[in-house]
VMD Tcl script that builds the backbone (N, CA, C; Angstrom):
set m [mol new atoms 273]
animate dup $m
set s [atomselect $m all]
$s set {name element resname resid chain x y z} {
  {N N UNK 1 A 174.554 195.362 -2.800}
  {CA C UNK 1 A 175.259 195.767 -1.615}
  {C C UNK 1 A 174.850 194.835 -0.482}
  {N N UNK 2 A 175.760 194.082 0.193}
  {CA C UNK 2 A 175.479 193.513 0.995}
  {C C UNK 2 A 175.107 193.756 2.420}
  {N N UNK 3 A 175.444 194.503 2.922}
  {CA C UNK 3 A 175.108 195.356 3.977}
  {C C UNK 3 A 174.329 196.808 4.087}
  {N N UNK 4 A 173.147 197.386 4.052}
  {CA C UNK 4 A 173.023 198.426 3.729}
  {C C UNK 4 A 173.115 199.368 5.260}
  {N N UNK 5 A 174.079 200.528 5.165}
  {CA C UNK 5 A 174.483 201.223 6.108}
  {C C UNK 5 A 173.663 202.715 6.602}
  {N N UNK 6 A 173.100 202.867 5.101}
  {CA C UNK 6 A 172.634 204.397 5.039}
  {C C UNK 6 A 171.467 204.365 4.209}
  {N N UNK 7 A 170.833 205.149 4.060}
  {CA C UNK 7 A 169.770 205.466 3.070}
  {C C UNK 7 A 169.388 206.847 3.257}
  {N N UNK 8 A 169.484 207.367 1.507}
  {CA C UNK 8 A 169.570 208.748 1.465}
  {C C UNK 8 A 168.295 208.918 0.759}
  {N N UNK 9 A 167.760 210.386 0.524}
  {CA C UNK 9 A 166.345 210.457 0.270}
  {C C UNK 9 A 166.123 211.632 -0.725}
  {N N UNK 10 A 166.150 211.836 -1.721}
  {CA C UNK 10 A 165.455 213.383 -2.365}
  {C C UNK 10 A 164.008 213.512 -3.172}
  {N N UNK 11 A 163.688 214.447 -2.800}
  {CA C UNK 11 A 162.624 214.607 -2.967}
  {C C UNK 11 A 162.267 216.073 -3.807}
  {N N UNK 12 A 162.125 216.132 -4.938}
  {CA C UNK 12 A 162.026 217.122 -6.053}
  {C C UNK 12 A 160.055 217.553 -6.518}
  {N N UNK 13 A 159.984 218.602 -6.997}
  {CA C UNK 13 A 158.858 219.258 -7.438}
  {C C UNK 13 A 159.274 218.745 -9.243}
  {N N UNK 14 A 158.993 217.665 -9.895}
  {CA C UNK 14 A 159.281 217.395 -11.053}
  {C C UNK 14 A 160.441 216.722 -11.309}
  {N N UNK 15 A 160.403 215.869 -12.501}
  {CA C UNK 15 A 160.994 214.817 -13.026}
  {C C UNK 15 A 162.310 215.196 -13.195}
  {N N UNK 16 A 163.008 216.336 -14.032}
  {CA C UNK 16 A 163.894 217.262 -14.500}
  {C C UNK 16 A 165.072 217.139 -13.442}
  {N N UNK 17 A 164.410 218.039 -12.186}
  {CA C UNK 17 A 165.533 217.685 -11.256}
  {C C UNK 17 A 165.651 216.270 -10.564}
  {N N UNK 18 A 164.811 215.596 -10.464}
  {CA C UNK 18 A 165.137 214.130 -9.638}
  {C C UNK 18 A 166.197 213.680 -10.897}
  {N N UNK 19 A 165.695 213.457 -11.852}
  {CA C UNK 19 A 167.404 212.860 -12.527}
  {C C UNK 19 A 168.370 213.787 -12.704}
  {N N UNK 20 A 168.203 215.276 -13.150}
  {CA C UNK 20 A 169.684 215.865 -12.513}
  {C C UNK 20 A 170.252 215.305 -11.285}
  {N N UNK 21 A 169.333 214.977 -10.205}
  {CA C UNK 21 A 170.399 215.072 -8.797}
  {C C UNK 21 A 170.432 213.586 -8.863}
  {N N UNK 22 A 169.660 212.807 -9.075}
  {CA C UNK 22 A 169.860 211.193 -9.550}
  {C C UNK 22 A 171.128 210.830 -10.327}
  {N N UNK 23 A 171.610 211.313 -11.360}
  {CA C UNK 23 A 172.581 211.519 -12.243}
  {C C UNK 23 A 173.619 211.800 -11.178}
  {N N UNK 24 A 173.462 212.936 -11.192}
  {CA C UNK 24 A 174.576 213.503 -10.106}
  {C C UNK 24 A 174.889 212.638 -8.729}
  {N N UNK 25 A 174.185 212.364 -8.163}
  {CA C UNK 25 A 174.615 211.574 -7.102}
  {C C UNK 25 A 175.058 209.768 -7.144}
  {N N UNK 26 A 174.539 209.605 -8.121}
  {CA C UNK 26 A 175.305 208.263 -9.332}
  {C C UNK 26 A 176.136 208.684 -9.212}
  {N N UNK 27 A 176.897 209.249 -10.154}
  {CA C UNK 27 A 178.636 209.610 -10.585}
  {C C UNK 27 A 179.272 209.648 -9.083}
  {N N UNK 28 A 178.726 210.977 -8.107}
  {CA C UNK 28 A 179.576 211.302 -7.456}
  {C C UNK 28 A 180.195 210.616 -6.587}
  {N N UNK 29 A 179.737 208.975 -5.783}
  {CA C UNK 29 A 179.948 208.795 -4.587}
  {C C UNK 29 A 179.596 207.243 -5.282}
  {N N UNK 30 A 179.735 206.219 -4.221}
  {CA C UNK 30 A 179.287 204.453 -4.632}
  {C C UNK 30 A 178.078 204.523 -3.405}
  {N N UNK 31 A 177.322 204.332 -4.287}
  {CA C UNK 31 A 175.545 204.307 -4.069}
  {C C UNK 31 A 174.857 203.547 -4.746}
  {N N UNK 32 A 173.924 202.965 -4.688}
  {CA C UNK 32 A 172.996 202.131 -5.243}
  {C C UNK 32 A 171.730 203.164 -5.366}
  {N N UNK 33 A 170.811 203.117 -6.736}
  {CA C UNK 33 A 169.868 203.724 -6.525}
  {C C UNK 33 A 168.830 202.094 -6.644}
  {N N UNK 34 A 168.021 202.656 -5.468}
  {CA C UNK 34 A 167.222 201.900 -4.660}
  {C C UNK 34 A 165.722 201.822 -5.143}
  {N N UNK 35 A 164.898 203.103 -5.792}
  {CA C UNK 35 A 164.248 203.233 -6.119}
  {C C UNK 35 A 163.544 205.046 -6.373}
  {N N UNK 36 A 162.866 204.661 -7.304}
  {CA C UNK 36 A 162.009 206.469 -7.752}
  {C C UNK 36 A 160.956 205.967 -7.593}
  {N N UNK 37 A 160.331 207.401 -6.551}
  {CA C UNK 37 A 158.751 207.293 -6.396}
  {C C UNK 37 A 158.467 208.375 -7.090}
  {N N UNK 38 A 156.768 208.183 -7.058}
  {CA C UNK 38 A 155.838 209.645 -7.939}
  {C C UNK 38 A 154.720 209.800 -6.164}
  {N N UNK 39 A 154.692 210.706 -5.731}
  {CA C UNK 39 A 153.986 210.808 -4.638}
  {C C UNK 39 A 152.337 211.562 -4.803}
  {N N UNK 40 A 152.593 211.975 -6.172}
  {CA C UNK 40 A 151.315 213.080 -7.015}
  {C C UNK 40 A 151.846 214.297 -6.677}
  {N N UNK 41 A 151.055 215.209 -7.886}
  {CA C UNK 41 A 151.040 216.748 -7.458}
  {C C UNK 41 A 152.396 216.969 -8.167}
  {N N UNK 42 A 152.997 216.010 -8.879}
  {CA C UNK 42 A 154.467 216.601 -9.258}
  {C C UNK 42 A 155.533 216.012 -8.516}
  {N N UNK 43 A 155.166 215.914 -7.437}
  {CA C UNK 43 A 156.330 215.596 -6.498}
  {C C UNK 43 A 156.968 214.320 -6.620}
  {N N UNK 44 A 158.241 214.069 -7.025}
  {CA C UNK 44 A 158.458 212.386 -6.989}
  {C C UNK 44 A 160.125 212.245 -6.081}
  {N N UNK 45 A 160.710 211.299 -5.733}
  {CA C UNK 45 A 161.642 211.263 -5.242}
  {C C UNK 45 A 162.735 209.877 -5.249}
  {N N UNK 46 A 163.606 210.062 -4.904}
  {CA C UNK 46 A 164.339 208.794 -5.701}
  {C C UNK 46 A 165.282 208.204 -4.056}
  {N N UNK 47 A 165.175 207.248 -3.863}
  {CA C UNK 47 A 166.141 206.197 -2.709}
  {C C UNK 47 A 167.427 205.756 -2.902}
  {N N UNK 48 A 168.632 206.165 -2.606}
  {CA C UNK 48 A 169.888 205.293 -2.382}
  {C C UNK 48 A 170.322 204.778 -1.290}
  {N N UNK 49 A 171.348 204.103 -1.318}
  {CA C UNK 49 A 171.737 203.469 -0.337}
  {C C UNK 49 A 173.026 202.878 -0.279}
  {N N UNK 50 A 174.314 203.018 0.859}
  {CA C UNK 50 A 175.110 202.836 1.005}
  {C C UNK 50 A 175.724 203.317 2.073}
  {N N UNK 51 A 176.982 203.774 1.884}
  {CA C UNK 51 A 178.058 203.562 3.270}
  {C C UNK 51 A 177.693 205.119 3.550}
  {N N UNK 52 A 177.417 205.277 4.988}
  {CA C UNK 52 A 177.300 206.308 5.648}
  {C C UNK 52 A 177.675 207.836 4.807}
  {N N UNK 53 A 179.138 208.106 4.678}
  {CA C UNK 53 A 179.580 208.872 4.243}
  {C C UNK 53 A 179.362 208.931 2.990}
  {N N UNK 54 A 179.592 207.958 1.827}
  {CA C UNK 54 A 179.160 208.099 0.412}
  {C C UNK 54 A 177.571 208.727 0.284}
  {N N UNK 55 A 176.709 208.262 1.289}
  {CA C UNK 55 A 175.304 208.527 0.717}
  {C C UNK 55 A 175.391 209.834 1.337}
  {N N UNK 56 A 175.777 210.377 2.228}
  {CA C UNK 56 A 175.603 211.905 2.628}
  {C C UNK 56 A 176.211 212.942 1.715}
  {N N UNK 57 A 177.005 212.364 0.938}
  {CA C UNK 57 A 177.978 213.184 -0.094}
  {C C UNK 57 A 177.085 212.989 -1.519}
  {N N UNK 58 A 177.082 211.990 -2.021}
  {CA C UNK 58 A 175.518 211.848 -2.725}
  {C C UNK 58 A 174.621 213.022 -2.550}
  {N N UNK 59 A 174.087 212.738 -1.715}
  {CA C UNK 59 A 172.696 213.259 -0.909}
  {C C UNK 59 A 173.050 214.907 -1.386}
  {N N UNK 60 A 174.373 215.263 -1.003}
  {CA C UNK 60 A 174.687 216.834 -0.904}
  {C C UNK 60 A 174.832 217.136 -2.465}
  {N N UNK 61 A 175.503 216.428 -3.204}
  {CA C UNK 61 A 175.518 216.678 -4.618}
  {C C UNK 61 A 174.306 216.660 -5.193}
  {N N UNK 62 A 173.485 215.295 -5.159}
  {CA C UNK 62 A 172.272 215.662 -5.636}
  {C C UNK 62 A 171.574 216.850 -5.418}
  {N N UNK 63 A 171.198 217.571 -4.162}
  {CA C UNK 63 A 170.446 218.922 -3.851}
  {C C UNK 63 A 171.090 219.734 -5.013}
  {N N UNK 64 A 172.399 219.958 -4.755}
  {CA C UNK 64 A 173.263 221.178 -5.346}
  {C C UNK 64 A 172.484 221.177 -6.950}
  {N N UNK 65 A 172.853 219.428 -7.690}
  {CA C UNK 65 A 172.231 219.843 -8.970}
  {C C UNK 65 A 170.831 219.396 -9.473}
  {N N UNK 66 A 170.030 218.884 -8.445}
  {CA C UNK 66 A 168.726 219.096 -8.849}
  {C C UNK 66 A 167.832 220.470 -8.653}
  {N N UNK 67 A 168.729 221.368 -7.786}
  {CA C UNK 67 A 168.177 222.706 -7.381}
  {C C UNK 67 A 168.725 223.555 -8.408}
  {N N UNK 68 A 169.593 223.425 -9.479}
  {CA C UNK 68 A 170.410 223.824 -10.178}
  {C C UNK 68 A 169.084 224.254 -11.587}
  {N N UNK 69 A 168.071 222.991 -11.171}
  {CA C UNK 69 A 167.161 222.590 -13.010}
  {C C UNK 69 A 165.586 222.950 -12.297}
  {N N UNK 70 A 165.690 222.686 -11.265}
  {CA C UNK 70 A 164.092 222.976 -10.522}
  {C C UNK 70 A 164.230 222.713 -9.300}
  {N N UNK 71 A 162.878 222.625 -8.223}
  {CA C UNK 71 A 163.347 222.889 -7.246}
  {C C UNK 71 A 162.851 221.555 -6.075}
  {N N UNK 72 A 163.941 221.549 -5.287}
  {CA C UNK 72 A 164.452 220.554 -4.360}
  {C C UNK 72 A 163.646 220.614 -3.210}
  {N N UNK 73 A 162.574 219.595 -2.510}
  {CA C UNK 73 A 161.392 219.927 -1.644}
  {C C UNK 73 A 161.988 219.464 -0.168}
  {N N UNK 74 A 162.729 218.393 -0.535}
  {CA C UNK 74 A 163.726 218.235 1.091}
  {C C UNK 74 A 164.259 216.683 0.471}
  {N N UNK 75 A 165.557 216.843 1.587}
  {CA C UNK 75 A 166.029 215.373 1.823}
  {C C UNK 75 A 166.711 214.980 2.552}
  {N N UNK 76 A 166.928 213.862 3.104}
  {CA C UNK 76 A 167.508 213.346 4.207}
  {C C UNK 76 A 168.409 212.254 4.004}
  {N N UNK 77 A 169.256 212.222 5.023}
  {CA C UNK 77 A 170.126 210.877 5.040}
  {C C UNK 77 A 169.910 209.969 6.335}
  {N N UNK 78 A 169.839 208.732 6.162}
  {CA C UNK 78 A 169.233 207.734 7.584}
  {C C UNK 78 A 170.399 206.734 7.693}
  {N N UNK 79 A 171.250 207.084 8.354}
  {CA C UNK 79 A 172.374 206.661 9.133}
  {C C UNK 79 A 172.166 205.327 9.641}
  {N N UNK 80 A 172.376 203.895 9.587}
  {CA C UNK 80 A 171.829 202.830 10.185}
  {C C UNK 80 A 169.929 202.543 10.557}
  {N N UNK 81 A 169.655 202.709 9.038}
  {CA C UNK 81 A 168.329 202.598 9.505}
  {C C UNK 81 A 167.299 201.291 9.843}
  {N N UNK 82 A 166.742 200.991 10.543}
  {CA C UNK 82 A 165.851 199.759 11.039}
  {C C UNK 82 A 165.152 198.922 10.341}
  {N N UNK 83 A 165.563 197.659 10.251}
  {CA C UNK 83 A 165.523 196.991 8.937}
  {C C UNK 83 A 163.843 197.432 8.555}
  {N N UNK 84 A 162.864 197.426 9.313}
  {CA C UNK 84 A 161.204 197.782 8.405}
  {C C UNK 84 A 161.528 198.930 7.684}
  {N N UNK 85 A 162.338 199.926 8.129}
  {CA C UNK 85 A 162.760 200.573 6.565}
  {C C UNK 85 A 163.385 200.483 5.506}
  {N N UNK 86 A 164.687 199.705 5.846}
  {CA C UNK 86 A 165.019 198.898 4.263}
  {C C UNK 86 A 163.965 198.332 3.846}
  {N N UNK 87 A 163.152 197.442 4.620}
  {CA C UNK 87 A 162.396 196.798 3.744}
  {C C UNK 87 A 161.428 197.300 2.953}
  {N N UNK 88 A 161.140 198.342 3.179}
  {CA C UNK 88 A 159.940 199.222 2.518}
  {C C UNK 88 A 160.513 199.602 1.450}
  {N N UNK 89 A 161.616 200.093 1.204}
  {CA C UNK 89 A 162.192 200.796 0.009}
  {C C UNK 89 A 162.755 199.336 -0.879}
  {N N UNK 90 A 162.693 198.044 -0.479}
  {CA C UNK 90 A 163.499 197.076 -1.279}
  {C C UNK 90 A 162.045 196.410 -2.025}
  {N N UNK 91 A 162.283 196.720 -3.564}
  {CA C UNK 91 A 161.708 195.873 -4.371}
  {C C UNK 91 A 160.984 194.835 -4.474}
}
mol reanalyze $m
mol bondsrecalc $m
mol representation Tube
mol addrep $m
C-alpha cells in the first residue's frame, strides 16, 4: 500500500480469537495485515492498515468475530497516524 491512511488495532486474550477476527477482517474490507504481536500473559494482537473507512469496518468485523471464539481486550482505529507510528509497526 502506498500510502498508509489508517491503522487499526485488536487486541485479544489468546491466539483463537486474534485469527478469528484476523480472518475476518481479511475477507471483509482491503486491508493489509501489518503485523501480530504476543505482549505475554496470553494477550497478543494483530496491526492493519489502510483507507480510513475499510480499516474501521475491518476493525468492527474483527471484534464481532473474535468475541464470537474468546474474548476481545480492546481496539482501536488511528485515522492519519504520525509517521513514528507507522514506523513502529513496519517490519
Amino acid at each position: 500500500m502506498a500510502q498508509v491512511k489508517s491503522i487499526g488495532i485488536l487486541e485479544t486474550k489468546g491466539f483463537t480469537p486474534l485469527i478469528e477476527g484476523a480472518d475476518a477482517a481479511l475477507k471483509a474490507a482491503n486491508v493489509d495485515l501489518v503485523e501480530w504481536r504476543q505482549s505475554g500473559s496470553g494477550i497478543v494482537s494483530f496491526v492493519i492498515e489502510g483507507e480510513v473507512a475499510a480499516v474501521r469496518s475491518a476493525i468492527d468485523v474483527a471484534r464481532t468475530a473474535a468475541s464470537s471464539v474468546g474474548e476481545v481486550i480492546s481496539d482501536m482505529v488511528i485515522p492519519r497516524p504520525v509517521e513514528v507510528l507507522k514506523t513502529t509497526f513496519k517490519k
